[in-house]
N, C-alpha and C positions, 0 to 999 in steps of 0.2 A: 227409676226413670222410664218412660214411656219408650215404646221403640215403635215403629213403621217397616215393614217390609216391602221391600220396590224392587221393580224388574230392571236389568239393563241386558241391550244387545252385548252380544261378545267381546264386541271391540272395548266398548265403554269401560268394560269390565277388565275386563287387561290392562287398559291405561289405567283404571284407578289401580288396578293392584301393582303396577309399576309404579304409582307415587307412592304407594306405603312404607313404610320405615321400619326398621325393626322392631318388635315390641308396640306398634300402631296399633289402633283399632280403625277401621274404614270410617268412622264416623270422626275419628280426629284428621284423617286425610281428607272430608269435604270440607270441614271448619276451617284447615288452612289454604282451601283451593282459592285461587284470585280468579271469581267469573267474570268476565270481561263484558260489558255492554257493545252490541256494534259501535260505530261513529256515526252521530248523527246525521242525517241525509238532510239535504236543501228543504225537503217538505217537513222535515222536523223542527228546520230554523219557520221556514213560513209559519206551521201553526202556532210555533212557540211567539215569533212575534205578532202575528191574528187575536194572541188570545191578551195583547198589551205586552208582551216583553218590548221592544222598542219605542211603537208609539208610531213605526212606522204606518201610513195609510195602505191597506189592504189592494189599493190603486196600482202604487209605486209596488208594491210584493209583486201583484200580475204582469205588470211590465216587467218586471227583474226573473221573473219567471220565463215570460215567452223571447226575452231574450237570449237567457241562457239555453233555450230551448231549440235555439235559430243559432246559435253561435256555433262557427263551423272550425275545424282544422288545416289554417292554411297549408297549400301544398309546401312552403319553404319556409319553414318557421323563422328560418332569417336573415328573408329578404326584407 
């Protein structure tokens, strides 16, 4: 099997060796790691529907943008 050798800062390197298990190899600790994707942001719902995910008009996205962009935090949330 092919191997690769890569750098990590200190930190990185502690936390992986904290996940390893007895009798582990580091290369079985990244195969079960769950990397998490961030959550999508509003500009990743816009392009994804831009590019035909809804169908919505690219009109209606602008407005839904500069409103959310103008929408402010009342001082008494529940008045």
């Amino acid at each position: 099997m092919a191997t690769k050798t890569i750098s990590l800062e200190l930190d990185a390197y502690e936390k992986l060796k904290a996940a390893k298990r007895k009798g582990e190899s580091f290369s079985s600790v990244v195969r079960r790691a769950r990397l998490s994707e961030p959550p999508p942001t509003f500009a990743d719902l816009r392009k994804h529907m831009q590019q035909g995910g809804s169908g919505v008009d690219a009109k209606v996205l602008d407005e839904i943008e500069a409103a959310a962009a103008n929408d402010t935090i009342p001082d008494n949330p529940w008045g």
